[in-house]
C-alpha positions in Angstrom: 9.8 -90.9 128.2 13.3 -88.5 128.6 13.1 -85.7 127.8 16.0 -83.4 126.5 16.6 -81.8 129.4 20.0 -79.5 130.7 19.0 -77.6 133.6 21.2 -74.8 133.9 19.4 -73.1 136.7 18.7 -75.7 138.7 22.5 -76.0 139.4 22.9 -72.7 140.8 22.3 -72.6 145.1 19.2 -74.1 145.9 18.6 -70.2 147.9 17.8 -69.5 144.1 15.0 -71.8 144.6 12.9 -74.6 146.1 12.6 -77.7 144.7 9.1 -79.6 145.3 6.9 -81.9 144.0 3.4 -80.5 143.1 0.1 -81.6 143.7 -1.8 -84.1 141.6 -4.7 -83.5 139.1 -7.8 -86.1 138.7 -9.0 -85.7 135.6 -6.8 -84.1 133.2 -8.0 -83.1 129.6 -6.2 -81.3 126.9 -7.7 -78.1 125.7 -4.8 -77.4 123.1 -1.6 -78.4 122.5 1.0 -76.1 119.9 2.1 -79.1 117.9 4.9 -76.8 116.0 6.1 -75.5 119.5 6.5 -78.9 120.4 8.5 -79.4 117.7 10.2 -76.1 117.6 11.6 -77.6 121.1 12.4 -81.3 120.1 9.3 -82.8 122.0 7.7 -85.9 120.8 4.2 -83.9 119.7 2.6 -87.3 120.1 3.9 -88.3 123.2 2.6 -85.2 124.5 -0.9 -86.3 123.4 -0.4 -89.5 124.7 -2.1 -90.3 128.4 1.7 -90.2 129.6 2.0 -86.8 128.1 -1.5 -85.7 129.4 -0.5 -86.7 132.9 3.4 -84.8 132.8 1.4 -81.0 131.2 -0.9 -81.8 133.9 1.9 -82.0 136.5 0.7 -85.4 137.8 4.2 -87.0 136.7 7.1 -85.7 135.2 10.1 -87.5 132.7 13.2 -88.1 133.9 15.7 -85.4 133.8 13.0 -82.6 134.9 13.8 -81.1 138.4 11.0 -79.3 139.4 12.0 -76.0 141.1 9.6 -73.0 142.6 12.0 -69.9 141.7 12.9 -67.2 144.0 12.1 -63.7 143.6 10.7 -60.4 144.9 9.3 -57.5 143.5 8.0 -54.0 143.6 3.8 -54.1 143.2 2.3 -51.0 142.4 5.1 -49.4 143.7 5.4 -50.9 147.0 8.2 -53.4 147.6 7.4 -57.0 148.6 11.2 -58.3 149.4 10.0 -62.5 149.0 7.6 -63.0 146.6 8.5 -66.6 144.4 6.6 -68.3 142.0 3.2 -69.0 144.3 1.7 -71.2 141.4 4.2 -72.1 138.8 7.1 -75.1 138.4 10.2 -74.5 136.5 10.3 -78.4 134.5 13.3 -77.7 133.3 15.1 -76.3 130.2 15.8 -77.9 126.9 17.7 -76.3 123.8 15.7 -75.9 120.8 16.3 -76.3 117.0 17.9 -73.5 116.8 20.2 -73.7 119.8 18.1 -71.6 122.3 18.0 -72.6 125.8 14.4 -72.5 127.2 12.1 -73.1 129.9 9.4 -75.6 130.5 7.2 -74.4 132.9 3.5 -75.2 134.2 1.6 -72.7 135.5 -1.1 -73.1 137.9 0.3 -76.6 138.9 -0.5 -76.1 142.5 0.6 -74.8 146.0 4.7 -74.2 146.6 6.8 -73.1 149.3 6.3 -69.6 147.8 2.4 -69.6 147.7 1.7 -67.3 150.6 -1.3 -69.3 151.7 -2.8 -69.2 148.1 -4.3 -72.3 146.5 -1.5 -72.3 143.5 -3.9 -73.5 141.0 -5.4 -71.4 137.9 -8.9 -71.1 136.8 -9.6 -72.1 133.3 -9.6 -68.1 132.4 -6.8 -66.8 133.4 -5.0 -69.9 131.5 -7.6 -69.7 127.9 -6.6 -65.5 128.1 -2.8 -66.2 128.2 -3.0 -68.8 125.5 -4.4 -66.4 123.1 -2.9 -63.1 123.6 1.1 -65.1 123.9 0.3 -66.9 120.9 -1.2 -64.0 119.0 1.9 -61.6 120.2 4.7 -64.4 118.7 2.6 -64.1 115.8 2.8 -60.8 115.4 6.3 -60.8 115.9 6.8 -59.5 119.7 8.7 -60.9 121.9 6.7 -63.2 124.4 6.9 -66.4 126.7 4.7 -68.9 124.8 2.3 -71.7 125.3 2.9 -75.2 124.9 -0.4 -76.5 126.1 -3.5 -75.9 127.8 -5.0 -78.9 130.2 -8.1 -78.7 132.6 -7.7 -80.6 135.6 -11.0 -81.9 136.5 -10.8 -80.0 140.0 -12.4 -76.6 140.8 -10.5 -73.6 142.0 -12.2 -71.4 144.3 -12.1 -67.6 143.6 -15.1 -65.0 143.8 -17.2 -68.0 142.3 -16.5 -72.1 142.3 -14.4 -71.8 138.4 -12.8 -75.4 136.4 -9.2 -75.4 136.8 -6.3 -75.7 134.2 -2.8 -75.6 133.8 -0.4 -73.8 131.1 2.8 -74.8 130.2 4.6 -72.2 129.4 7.6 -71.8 127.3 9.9 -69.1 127.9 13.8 -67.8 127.5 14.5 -67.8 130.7 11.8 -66.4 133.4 15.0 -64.7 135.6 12.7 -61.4 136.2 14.3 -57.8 137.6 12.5 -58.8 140.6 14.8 -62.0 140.9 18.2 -59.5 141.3 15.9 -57.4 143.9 15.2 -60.9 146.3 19.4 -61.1 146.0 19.9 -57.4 146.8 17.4 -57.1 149.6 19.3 -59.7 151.2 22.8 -57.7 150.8 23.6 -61.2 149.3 26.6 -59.8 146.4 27.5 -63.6 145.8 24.0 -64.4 144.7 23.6 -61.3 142.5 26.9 -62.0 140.8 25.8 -65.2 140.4 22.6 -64.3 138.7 24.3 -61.5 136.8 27.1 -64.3 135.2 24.1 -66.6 134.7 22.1 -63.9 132.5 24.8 -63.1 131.1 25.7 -66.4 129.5 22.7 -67.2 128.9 20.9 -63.9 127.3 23.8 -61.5 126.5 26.9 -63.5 125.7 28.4 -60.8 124.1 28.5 -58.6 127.3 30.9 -61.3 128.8 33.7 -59.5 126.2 33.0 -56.2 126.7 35.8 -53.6 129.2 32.3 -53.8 131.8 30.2 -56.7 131.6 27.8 -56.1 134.3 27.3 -52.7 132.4 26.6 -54.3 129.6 24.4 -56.1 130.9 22.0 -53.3 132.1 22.6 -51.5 129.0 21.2 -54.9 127.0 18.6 -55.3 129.1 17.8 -51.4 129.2 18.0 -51.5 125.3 15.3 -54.9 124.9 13.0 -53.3 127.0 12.8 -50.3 125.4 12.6 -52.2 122.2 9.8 -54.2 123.7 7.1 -51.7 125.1 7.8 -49.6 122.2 6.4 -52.9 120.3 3.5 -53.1 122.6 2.4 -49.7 121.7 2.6 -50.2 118.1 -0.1 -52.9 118.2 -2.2 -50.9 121.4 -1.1 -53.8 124.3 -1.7 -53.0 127.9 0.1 -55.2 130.1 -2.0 -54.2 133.0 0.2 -55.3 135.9 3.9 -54.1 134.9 5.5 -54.8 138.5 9.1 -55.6 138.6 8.3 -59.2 139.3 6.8 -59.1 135.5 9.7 -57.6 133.8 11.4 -60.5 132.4 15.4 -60.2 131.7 15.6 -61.6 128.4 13.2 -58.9 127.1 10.3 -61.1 126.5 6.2 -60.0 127.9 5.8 -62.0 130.9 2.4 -62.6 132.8 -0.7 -62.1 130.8 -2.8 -61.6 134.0 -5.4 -58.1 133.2 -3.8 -57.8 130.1 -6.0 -56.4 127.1 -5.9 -54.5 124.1 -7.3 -51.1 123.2 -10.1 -50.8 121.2 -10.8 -47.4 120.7 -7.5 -45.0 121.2 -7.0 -43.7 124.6 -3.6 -43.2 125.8 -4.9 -43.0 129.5 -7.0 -46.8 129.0 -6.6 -48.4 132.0 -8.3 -52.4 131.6 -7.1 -54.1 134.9 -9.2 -54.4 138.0 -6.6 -53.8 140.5 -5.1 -50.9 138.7 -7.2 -48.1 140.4 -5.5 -45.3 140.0 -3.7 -45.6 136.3 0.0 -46.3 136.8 0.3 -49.1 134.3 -2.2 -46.8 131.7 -1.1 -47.6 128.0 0.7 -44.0 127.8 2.7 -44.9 130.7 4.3 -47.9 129.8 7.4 -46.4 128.7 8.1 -44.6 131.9 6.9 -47.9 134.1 9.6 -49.5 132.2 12.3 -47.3 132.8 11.3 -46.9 136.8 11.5 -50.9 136.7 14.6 -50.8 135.1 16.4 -48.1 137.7 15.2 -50.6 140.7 17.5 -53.7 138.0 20.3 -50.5 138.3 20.0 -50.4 141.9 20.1 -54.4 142.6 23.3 -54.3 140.4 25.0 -51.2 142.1 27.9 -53.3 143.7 28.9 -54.9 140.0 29.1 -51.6 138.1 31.6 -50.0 140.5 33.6 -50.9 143.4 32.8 -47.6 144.5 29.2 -47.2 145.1 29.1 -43.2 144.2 30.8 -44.5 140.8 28.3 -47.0 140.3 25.6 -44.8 140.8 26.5 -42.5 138.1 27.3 -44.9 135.7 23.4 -46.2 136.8 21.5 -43.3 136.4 24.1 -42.7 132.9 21.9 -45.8 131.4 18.7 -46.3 133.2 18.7 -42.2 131.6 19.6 -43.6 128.5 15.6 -45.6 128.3 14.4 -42.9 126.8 16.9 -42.1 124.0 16.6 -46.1 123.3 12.7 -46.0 123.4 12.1 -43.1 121.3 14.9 -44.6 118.5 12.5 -48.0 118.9 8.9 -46.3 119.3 9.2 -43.6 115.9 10.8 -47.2 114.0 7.6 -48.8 114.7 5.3 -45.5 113.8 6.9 -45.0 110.8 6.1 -48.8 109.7 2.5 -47.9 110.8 2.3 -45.2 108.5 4.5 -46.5 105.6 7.5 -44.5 106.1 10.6 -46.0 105.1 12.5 -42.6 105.1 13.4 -39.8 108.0 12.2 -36.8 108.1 12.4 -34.1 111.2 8.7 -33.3 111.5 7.6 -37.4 111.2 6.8 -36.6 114.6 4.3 -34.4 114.4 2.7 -35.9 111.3 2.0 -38.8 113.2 1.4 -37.6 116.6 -1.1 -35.6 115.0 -3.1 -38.6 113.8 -3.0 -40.2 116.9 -4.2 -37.1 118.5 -6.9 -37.2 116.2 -7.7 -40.7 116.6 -8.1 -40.1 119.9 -10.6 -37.0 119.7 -12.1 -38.7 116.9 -13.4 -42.4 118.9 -11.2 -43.7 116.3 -10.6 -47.7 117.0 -7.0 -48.3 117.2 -6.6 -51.8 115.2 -8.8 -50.9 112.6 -8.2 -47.0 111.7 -4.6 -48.3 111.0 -5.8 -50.9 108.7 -8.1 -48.8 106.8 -5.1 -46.7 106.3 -2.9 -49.7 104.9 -5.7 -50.1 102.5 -6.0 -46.6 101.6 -2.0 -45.9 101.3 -2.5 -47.0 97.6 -5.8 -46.2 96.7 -7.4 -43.0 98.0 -10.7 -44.5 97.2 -10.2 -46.5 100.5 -10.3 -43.0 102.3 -13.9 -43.8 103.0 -13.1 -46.6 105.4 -10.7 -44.7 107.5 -13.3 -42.2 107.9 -16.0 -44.0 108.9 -13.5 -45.1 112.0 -13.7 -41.7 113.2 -16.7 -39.5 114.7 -16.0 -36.3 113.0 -14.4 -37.8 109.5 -12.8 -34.4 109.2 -10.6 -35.4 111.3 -9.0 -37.7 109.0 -9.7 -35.2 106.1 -7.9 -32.6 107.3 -4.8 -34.6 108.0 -4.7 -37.2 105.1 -3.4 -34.5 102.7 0.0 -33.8 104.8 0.3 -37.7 104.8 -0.2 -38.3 101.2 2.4 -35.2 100.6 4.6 -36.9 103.0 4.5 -40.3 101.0 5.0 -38.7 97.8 8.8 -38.0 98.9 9.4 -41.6 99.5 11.8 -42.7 97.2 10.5 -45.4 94.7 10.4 -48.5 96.4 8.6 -51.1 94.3 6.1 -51.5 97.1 8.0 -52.2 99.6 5.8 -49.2 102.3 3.0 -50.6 101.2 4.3 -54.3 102.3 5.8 -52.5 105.6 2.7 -51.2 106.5 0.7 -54.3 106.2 3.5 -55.8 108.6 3.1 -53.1 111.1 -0.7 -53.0 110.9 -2.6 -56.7 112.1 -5.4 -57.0 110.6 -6.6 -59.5 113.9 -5.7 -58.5 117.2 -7.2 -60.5 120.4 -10.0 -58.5 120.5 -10.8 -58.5 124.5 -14.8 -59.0 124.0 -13.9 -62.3 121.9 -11.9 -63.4 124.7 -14.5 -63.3 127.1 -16.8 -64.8 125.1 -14.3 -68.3 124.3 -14.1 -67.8 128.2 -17.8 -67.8 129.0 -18.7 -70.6 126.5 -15.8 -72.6 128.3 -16.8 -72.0 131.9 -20.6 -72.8 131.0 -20.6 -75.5 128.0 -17.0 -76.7 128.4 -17.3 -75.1 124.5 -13.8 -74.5 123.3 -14.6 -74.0 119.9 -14.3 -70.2 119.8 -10.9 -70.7 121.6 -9.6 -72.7 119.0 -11.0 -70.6 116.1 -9.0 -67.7 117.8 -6.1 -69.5 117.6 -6.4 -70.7 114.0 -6.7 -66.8 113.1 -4.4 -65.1 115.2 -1.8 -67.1 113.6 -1.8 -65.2 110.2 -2.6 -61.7 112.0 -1.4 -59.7 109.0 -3.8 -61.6 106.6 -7.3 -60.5 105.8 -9.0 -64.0 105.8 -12.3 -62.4 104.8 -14.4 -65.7 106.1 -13.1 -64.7 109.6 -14.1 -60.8 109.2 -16.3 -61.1 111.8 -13.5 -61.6 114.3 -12.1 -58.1 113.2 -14.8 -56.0 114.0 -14.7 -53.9 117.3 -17.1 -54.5 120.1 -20.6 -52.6 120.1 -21.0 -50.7 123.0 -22.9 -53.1 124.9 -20.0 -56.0 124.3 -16.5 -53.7 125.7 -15.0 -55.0 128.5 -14.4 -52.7 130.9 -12.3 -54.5 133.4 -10.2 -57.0 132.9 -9.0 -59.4 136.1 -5.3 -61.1 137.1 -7.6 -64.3 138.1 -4.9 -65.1 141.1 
């Protein structure tokens, strides 16, 4: 089998990356494979069932035209800077152009060791793998920018973490996965040819339109300074906490990259922290925004020598954008509230109004998916008041604030609907609730049961629809079924 191919990166240096064959699999199995990815990206669906497709997902043979490649890259961790990092367990396929002229990558993840892997096996636990299956999937669903999944396969093998665990790999789909951390492996280096390079690359292939602008390294940053802001401000409307936002997981193209701890709130808490290794908050759900922006001044600083040949010039014109995050996140974050809450107008103390329910929400144990459901449901019938309330603790709470809200709405202009429509596309009914996760996880890991995995899929397709027969999927964890801690599974 060829397929499509046209491997742009692969014909940049080969310091950019190391090309290598990985390890075999014995006994591949497909979990899932997203038949309208597939064909979304030209790829023969049933081929990729096939036993040849089985054995190319699994990373035991590959088509001709792929050029497996291990990319370079480097990264701030929790704040510290690693200057070589690399993909440890991933392989770049190759890139084909889809139906609608996009360029993207083929990937497999957890496909074993690479010249990057630091010593670590380079294969992924049939976890790690099931979690970034669901949430990707559920995210493009919902309409956020993400890397996807193409397929899930178990190998057969075990991978050895705290526990003996059944391996897998994902192939992942994704725009490009050039990260802010692959500029910082150039820049470390004082290599300006390879950060040009790079920069050109991106360019052409994420930002075309910055090639014609007076700057276009500027408007580079600016673009990417402008999808990011776009992007968290998206995560916070539907309560996602990356849970490991290093600059190695900031992808260029604006897209969420690396599902490792990720997990969603449940009740509202602005200081939720899910991931393991997280131990002292900096990647906490209220400080995404400013993560993003820090991550986005160490992009400024790789860049420094394109913005200006004078390096006090470039600096200003640096801290001029990466100042600019805020202005850009605000303009995205009160666009997304204001769909939340049905607002199709502007008015100066929007703010407030809705700060002021999320304040309450957050005294009130309110949880975050459903309280904004019940108020979908209750924007045209205050009779659905009741189920608002019963999300909160003290349901004065809501009481005391829905009369503003409703005084609010009534100076919408007449608009046939249309809030009540922009609501219910702001407000999922189905999020991947992290309990549910687990569970598809445990029943995997124990009974090879995937049967929960797959009905998670099925409904996290159609997030914004009731589907009362699955209602049982909506409902938040009882006390004795919240995950706590969530884990990167490396």
């Amino acid at each position: 089998m060829t397929l499509p191919f046209d491997n742009s990166y692969a014909r940049l240096p080969e310091r950019f990356f190391a090309p290598f064959q990985p390890s075999t699999v014995s006994a591949p199995l497909l979990i899932q494979l997203n038949e309208p990815l597939a064909r979304e990206l030209r790829l023969d669906a049933e081929w990729l069932k096939s036993p040849d497709g089985l054995q190319m997902l699994a990373g035991n043979s590959f088509p001709e035209g792929a050029q497996p490649i291990a990319m370079a890259y480097a990264g701030h961790q929790f704040g510290q800077f690693s200057p070589q990092l690399g993909d440890g367990r991933a392989t770049l396929l190759g890139e084909v152009v889809d139906i609608k002229g996009r360029r993207r990558d083929i990937q497999l993840k957890g496909s074993g060791p690479t010249p990057f892997s630091r010593r670590g096996d380079g294969r992924a636990a049939i976890g790690p793998v099931l979690r970034e299956y669901i949430v990707s999937e559920a995210m493009a669903a919902m309409g956020i920018p993400t890397t996807r999944a193409l397929a899930a396969v178990s190998t057969g093998d075990p991978v050895y973490r705290e526990t003996v665990l059944p391996g897998a790999v994902l192939t992942r789909v994704g725009a490009s996965h050039i990260r802010v951390g692959t500029f910082q492996f150039f820049a470390a280096r004082s290599d300006e040819e390879a950060v040009k390079l790079l920069a050109d690359h991106a360019i052409v292939r994420h930002y075309p339109d910055a090639a014609e602008a007076e700057s276009p390294y500027r408007a580079l940053l600016e673009a990417v300074i402008a999808a990011q802001a776009s992007l968290v401000a998206r995560w916070m409307g539907v309560g996602f906490i990356h849970g490991v936002m290093n600059t190695d997981n900031m992808a260029i193209s604006g897209e969420t990259i690396d599902y490792g701890p990720c997990a969603f709130l449940d009740t509202y808490d602005p200081a939720k922290v899910f991931s393991s290794i997280d131990q002292f908050g900096r990647y906490a759900y209220a400080n995404q925004p400013g993560i993003a922006q820090w991550n986005l001044a160490r992009l400024a600083e790789a860049l420094l020598p394109l913005l200006h040949e004078n390096r006090d010039e470039g600096v200003k014109i640096a801290q001029e954008l990466i100042a600019g995050f805020r202005a850009h996140f605000e303009q995205a974050y009160m666009a997304v509230l204001r769909a939340k809450f049905g607002l199709l107008t502007e008015e100066e103390a929007d703010g407030d109004l809705m700060q002021g329910f999320l304040d309450r929400m957050a005294e009130g144990g309110a949880d975050f998916t459903r309280t904004f459901r019940a108020l979908n449901a209750a924007f045209g019938d205050p009779e659905q008041d009741r189920d608002v309330r019963a999300e909160f603790i003290d349901p004065m709470l809501y009481e005391t604030w829905a009369p503003d809200w409703r005084a609010r709405l009534a100076r919408e202009p007449g608009q046939d609907g249309a809030p009540s429509e922009l609501m219910r596309l702001a407000n999922p009914a189905f999020i991947p609730r992290n309990h549910r996760i687990e569970e598809a996880i445990r029943a995997a890991i124990e009974n090879a049961d995937f049967t929960l995995f797959h009905r998670l899929n099925t409904v996290l397709a159609r997030p914004f629809d009731d589907q009362p027969e699955q209602a049982d999927l909506a409902i938040a964890p009882h006390p004795d079924q919240r995950v706590m801690r969530t884990f990167c599974g490396t």
